[in-house]
The first five atom37 places (N, CA, C, CB, O) and aatype in JSON, in Angstrom:
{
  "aatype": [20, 20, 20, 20, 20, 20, 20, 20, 20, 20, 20, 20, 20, 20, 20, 20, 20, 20, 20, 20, 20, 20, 20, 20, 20, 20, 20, 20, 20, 20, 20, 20, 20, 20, 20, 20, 20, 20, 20, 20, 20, 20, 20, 20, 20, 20, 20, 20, 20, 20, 20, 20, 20, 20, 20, 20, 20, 20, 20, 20, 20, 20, 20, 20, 20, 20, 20, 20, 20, 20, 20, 20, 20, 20, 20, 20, 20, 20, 20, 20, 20, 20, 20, 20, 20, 20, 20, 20, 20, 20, 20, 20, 20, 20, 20, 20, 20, 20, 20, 20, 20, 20, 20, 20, 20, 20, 20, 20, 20, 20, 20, 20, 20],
  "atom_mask": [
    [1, 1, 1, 1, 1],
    [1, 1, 1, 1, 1],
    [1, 1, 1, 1, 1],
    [1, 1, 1, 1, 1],
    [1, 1, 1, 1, 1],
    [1, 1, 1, 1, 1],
    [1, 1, 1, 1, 1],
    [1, 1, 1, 1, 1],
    [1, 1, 1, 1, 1],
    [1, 1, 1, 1, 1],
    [1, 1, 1, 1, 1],
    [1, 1, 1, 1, 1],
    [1, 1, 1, 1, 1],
    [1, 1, 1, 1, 1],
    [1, 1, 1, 1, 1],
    [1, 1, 1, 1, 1],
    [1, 1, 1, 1, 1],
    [1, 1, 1, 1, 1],
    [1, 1, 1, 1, 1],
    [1, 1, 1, 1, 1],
    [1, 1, 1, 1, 1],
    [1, 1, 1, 1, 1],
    [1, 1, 1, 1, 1],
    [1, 1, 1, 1, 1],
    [1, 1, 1, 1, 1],
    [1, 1, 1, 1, 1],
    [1, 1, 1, 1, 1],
    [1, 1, 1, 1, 1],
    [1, 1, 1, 1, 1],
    [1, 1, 1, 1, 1],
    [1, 1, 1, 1, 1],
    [1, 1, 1, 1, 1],
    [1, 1, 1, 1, 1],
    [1, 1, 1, 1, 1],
    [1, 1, 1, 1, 1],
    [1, 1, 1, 1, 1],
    [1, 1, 1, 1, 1],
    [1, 1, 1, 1, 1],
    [1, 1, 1, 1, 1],
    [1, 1, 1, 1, 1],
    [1, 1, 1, 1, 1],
    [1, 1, 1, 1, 1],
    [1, 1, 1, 1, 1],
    [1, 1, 1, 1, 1],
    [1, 1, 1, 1, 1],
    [1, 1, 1, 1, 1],
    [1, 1, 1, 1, 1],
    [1, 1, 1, 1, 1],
    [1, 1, 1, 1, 1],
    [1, 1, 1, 1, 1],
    [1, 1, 1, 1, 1],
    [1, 1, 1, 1, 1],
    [1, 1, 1, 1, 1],
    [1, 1, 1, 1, 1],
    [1, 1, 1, 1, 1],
    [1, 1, 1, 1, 1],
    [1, 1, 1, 1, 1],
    [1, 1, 1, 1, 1],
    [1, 1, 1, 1, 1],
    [1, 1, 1, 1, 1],
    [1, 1, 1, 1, 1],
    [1, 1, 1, 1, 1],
    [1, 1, 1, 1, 1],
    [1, 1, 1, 1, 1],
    [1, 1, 1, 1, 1],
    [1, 1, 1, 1, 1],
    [1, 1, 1, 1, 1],
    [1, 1, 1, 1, 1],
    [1, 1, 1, 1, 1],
    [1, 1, 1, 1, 1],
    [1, 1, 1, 1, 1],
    [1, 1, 1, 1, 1],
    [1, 1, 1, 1, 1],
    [1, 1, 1, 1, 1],
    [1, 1, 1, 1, 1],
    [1, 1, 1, 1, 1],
    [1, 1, 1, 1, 1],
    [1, 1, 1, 1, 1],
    [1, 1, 1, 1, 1],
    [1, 1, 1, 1, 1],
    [1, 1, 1, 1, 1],
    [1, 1, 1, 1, 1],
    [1, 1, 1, 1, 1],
    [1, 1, 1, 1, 1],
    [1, 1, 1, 1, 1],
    [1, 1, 1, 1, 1],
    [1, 1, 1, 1, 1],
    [1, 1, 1, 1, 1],
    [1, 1, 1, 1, 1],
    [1, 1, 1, 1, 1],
    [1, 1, 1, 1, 1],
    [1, 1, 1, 1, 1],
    [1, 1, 1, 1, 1],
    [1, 1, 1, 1, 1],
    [1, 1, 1, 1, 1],
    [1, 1, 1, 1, 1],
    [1, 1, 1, 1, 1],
    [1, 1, 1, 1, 1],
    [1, 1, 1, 1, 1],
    [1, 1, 1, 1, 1],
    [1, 1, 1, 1, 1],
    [1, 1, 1, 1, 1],
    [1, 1, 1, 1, 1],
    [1, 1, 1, 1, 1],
    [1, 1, 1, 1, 1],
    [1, 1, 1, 1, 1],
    [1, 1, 1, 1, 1],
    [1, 1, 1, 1, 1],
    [1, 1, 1, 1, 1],
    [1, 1, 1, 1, 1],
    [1, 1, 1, 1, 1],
    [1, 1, 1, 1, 1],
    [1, 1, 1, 1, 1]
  ],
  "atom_positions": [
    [[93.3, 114.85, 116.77], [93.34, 114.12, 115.52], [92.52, 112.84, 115.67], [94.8, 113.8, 115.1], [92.31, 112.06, 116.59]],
    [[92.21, 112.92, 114.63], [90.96, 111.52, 114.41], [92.11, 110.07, 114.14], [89.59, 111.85, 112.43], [92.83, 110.0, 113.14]],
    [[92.1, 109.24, 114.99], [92.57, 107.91, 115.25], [91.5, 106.98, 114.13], [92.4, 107.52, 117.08], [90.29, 107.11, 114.29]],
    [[91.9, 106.28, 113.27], [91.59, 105.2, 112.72], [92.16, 103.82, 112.84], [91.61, 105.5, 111.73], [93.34, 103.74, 112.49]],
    [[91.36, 102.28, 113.42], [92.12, 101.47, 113.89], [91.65, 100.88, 112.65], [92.05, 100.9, 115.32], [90.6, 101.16, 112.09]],
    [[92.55, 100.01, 112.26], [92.37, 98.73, 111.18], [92.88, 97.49, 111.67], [93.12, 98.94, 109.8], [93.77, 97.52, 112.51]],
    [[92.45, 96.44, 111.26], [92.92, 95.07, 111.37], [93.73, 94.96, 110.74], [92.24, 94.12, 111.16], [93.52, 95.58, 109.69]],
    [[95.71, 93.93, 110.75], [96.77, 93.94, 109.68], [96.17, 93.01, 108.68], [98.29, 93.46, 110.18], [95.66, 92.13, 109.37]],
    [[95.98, 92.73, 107.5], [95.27, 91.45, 107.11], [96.52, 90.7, 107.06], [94.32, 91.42, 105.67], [97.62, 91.24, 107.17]],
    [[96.34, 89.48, 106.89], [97.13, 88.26, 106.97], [97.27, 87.36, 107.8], [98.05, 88.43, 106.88], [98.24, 86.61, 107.72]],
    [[96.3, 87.22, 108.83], [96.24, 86.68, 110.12], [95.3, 85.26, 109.77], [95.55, 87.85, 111.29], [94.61, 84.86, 108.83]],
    [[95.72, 84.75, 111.12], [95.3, 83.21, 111.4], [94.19, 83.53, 112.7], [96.88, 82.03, 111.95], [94.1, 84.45, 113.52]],
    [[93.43, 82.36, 112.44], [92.45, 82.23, 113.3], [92.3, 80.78, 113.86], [91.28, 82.69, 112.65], [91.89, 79.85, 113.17]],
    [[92.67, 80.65, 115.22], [92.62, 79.35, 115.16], [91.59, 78.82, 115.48], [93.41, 78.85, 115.72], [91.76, 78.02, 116.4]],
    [[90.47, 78.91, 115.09], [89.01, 78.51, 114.82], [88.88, 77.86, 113.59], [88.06, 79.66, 114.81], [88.1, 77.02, 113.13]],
    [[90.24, 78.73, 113.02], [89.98, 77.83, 111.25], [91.73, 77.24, 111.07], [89.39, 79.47, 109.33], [92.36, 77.78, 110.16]],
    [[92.28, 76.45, 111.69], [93.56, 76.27, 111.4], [93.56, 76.01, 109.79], [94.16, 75.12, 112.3], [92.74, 75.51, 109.02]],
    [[94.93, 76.59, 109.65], [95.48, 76.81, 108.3], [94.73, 77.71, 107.11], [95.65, 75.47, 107.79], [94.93, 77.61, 105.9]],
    [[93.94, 78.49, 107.69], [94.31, 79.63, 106.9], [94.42, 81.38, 106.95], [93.6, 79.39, 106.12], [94.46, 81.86, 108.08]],
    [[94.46, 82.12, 106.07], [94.89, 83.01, 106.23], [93.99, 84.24, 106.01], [95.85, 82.87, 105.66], [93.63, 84.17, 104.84]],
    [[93.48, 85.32, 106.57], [92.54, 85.61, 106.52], [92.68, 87.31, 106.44], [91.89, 84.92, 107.47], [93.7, 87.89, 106.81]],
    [[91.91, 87.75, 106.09], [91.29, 89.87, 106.02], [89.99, 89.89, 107.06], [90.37, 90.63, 103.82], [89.18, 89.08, 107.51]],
    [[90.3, 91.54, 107.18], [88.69, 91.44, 108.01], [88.36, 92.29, 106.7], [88.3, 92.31, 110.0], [89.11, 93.24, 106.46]],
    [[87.12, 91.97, 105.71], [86.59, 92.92, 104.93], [86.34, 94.27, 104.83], [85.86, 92.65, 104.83], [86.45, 95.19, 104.02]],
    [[86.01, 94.05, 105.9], [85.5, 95.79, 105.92], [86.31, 96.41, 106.49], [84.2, 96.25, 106.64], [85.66, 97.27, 107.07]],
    [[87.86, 96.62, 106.85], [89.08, 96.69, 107.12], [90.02, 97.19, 105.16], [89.42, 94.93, 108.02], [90.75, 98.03, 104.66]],
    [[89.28, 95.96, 104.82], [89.78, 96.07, 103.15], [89.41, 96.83, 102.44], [89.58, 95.16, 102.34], [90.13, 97.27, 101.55]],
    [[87.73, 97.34, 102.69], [87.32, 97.81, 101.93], [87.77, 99.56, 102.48], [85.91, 97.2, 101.74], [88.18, 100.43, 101.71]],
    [[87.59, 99.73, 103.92], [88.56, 101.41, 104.13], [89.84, 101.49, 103.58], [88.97, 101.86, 105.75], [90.47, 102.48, 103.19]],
    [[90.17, 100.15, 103.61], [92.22, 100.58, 103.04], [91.67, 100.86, 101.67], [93.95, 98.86, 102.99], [92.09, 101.94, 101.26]],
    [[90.89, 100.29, 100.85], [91.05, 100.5, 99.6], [90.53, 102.13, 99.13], [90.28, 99.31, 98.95], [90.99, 102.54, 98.06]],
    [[89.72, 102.93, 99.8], [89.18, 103.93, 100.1], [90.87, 104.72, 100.27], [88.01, 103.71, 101.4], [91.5, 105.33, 99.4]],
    [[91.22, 104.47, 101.58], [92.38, 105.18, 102.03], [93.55, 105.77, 100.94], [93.01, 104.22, 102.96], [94.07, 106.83, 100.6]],
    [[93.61, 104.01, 100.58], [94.75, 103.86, 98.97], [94.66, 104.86, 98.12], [94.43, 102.58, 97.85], [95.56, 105.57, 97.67]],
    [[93.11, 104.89, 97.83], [92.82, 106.03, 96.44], [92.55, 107.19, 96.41], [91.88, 105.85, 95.68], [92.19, 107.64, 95.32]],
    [[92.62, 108.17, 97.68], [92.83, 109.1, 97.91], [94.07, 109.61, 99.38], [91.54, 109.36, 97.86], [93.7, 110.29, 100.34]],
    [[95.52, 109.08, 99.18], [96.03, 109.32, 99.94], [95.93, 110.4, 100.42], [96.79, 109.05, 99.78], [95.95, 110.42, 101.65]],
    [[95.81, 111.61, 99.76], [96.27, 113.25, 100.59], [94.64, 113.55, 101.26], [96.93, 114.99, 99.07], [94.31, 114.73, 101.34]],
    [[93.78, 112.64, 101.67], [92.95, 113.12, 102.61], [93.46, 112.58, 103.45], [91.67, 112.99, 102.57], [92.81, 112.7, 104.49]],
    [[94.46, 111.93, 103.57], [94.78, 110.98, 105.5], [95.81, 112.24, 105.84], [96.01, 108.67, 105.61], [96.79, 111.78, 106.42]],
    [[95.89, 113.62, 105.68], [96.66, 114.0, 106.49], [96.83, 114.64, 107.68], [97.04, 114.32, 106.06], [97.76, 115.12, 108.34]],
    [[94.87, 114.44, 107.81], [94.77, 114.7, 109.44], [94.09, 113.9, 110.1], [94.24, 115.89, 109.85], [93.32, 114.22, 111.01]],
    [[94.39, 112.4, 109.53], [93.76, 111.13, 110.34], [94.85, 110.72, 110.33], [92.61, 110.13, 109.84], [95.61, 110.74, 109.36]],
    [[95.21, 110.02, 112.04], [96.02, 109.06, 112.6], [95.45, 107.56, 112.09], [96.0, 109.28, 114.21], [94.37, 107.13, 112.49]],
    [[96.43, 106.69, 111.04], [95.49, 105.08, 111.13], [96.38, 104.24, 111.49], [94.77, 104.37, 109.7], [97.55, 104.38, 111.14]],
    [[96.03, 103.37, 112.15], [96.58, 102.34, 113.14], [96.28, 101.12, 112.67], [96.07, 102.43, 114.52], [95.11, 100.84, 112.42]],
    [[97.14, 100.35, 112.5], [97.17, 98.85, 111.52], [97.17, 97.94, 113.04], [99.04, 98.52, 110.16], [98.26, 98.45, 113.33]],
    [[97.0, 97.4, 113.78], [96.85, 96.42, 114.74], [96.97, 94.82, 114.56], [95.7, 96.67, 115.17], [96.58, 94.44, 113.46]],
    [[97.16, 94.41, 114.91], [97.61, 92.87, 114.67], [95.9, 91.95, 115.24], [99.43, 92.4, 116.0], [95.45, 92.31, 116.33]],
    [[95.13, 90.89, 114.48], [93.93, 90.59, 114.75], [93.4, 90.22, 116.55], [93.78, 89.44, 113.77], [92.32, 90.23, 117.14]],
    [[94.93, 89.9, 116.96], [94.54, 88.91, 118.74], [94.42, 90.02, 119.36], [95.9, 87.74, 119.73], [95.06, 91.03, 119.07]],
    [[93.41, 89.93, 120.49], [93.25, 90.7, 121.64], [93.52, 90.02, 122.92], [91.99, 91.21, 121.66], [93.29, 88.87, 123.28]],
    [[94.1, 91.11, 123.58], [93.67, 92.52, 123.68], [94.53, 92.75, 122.46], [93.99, 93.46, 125.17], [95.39, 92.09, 121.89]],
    [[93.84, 94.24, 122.23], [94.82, 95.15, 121.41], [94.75, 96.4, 122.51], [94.23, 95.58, 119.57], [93.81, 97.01, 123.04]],
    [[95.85, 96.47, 122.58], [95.79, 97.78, 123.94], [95.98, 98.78, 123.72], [96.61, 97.83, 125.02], [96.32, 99.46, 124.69]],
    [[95.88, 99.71, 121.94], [96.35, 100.54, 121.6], [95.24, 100.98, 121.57], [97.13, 100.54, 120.77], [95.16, 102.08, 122.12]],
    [[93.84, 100.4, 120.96], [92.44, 100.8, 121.34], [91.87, 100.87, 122.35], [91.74, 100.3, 120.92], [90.93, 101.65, 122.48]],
    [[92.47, 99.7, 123.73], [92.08, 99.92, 124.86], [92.14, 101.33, 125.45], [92.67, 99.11, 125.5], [91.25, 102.02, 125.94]],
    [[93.43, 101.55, 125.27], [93.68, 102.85, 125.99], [92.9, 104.43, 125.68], [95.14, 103.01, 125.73], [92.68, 105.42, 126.38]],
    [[92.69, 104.12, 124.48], [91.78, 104.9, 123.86], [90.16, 105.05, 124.46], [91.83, 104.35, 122.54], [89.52, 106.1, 124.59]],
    [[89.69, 103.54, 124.8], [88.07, 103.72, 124.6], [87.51, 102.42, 125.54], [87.51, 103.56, 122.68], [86.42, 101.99, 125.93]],
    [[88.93, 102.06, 125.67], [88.56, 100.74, 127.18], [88.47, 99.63, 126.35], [86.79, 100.85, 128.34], [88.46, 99.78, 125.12]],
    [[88.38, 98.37, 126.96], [88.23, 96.95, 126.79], [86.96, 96.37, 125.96], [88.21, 96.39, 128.15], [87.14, 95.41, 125.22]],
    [[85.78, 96.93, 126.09], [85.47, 96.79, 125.62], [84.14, 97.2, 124.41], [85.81, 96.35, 126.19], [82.96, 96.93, 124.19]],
    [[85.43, 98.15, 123.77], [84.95, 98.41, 122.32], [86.39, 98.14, 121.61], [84.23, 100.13, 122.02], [87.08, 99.1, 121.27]],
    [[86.83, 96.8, 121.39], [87.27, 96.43, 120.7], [87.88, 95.61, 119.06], [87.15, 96.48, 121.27], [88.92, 95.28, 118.49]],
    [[86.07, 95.64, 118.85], [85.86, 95.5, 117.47], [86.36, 96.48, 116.74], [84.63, 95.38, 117.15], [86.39, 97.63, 117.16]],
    [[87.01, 95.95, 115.0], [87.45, 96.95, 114.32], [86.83, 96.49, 112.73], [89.14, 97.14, 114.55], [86.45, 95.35, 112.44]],
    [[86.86, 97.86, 111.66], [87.49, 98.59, 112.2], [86.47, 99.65, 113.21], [88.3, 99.11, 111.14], [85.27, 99.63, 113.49]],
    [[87.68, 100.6, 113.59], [86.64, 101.66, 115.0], [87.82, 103.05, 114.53], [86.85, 100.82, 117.62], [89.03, 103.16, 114.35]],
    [[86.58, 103.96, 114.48], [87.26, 105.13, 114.0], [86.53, 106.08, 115.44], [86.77, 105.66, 112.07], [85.44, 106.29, 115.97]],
    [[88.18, 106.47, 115.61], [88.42, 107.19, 117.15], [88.46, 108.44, 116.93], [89.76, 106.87, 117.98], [89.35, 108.87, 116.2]],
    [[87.17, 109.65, 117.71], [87.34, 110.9, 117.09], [88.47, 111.83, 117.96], [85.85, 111.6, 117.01], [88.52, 111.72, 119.18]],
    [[89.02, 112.4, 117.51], [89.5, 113.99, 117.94], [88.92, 113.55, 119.83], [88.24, 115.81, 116.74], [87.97, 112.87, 120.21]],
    [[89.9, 114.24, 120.55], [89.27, 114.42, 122.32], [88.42, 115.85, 121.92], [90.89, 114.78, 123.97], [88.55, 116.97, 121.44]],
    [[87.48, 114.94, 122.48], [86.3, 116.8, 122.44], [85.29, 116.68, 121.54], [87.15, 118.52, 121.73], [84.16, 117.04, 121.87]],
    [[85.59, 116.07, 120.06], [84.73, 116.24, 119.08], [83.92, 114.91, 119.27], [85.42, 116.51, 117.68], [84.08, 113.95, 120.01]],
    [[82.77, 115.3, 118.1], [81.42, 114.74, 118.51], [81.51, 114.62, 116.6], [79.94, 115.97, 119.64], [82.25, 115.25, 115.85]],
    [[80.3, 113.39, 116.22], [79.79, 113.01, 115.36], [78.16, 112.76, 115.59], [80.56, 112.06, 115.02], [77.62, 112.4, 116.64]],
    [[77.41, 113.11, 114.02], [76.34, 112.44, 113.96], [75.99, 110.83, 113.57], [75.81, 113.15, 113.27], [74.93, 110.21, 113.59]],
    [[77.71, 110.32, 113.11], [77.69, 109.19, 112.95], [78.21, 108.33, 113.88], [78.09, 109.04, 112.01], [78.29, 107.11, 113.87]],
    [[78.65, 109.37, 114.92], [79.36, 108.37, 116.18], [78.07, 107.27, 116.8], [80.02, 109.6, 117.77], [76.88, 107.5, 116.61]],
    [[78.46, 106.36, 117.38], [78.19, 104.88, 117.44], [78.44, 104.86, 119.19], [79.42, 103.76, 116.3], [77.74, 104.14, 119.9]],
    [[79.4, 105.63, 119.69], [79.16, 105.37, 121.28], [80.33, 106.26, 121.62], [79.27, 103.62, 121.95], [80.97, 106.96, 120.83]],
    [[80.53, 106.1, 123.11], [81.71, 107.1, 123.8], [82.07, 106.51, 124.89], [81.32, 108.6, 124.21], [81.27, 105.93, 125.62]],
    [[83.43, 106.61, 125.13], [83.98, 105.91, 126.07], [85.73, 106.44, 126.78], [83.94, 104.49, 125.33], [86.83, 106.31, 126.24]],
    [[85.49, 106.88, 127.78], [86.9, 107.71, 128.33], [86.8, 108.98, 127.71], [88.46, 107.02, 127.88], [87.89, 109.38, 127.3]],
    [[85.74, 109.82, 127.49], [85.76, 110.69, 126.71], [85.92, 110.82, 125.54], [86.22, 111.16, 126.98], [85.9, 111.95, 125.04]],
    [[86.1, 109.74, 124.83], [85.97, 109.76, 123.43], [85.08, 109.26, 122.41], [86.79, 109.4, 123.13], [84.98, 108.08, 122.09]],
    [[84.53, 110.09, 122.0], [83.51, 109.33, 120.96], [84.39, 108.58, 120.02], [82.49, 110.41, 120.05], [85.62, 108.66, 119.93]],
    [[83.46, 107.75, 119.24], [84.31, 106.55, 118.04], [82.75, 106.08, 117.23], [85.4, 104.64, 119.1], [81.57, 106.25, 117.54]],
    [[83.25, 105.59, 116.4], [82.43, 105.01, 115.13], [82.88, 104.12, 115.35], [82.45, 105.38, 113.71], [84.09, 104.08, 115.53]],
    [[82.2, 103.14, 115.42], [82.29, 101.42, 114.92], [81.49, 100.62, 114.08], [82.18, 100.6, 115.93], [81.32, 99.42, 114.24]],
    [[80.86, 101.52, 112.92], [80.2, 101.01, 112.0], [81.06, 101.38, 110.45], [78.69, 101.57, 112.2], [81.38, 102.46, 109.94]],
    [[81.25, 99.89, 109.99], [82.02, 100.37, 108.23], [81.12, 101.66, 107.76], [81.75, 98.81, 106.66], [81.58, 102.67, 107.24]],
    [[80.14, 101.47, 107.96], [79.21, 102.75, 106.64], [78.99, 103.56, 107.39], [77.62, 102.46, 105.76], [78.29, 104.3, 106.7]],
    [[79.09, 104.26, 108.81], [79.31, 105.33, 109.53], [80.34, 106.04, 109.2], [79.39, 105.07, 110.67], [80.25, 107.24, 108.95]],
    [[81.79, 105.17, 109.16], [83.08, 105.37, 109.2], [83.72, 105.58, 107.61], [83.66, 104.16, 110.01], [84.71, 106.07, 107.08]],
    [[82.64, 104.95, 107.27], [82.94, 105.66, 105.34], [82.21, 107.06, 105.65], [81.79, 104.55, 103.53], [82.98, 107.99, 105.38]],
    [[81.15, 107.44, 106.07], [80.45, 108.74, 105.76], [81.27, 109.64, 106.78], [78.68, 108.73, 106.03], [80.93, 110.8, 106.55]],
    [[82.12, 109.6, 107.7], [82.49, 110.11, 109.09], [83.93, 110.41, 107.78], [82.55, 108.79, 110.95], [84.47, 111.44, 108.19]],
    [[84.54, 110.01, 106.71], [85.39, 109.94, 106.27], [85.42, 110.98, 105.27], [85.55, 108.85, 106.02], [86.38, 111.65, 104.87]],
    [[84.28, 111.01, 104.97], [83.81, 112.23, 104.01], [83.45, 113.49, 104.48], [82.71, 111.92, 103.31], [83.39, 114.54, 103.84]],
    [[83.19, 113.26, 105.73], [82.19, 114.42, 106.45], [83.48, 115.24, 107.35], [80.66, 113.57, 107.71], [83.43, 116.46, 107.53]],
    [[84.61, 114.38, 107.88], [85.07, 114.79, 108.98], [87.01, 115.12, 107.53], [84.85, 113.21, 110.76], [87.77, 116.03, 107.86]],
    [[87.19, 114.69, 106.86], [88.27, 114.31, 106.43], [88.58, 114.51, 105.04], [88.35, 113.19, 106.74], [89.69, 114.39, 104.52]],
    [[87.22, 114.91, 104.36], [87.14, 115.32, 102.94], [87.22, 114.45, 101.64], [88.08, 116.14, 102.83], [87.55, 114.86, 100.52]],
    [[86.78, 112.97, 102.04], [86.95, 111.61, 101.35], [85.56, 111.99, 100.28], [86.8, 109.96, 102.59], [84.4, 112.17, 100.64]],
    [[86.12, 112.05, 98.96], [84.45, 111.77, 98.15], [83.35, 111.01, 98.76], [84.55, 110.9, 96.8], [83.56, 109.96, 99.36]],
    [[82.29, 111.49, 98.63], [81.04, 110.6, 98.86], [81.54, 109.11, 98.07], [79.45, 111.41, 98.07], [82.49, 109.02, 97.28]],
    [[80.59, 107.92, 98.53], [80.3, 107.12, 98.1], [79.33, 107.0, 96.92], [80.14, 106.68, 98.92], [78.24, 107.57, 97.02]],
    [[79.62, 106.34, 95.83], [78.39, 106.27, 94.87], [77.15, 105.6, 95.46], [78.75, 105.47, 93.57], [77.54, 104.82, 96.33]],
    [[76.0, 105.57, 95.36], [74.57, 105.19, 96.05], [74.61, 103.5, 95.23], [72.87, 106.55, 95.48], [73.69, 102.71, 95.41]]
  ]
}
């Protein structure tokens, strides 16, 4: 099963004390996700909290490919949009890979152009 990691939004950064923050392109897959729930039923997605480590991706793909979001394929399977591989697993770590990897691998409508 295809692993999808997301950032939780609502987090602090203390680079910017006092406020409260999204990772965008985190927002923009949930909002994707939202509007077609019955394609997530053979993607695993993983909400993660913003501080690292996050060791739920570590374990997956190592230390460091920890940017999100990062869409973790199937053990075994391969993409033309995959982005790199690590412990045996390929992953996407590009938003507009991971939108088309969503459609291609999961049955998400295309994107309008």
């Amino acid at each position: 099963m295809d692993t999808l990691f997301l950032v939780k939004p609502g987090f602090q950064d203390p680079a910017f004390p006092g406020k409260d923050f999204y990772c965008w392109h985190c927002a923009l897959i949930e909002g994707v996700l939202a509007s077609f729930p019955e394609r997530t039923a053979k993607l695993s997605v993983k909400r993660v909290a913003w501080p690292r480590p996050r060791s739920e991706v570590i374990d997956l793909v190592g230390e460091e490919h920890q940017s999100l979001p990062l869409l973790v394929l199937a053990e075994g399977s391969k993409s033309p949009d995959g982005t790199g591989r690590s412990q045996a697993r390929s992953f996407i770590a590009d938003k507009d890979a991971i939108l088309q990897a969503l459609t291609d691998r999961h049955g998400f409508p295309h994107p309008h152009p």
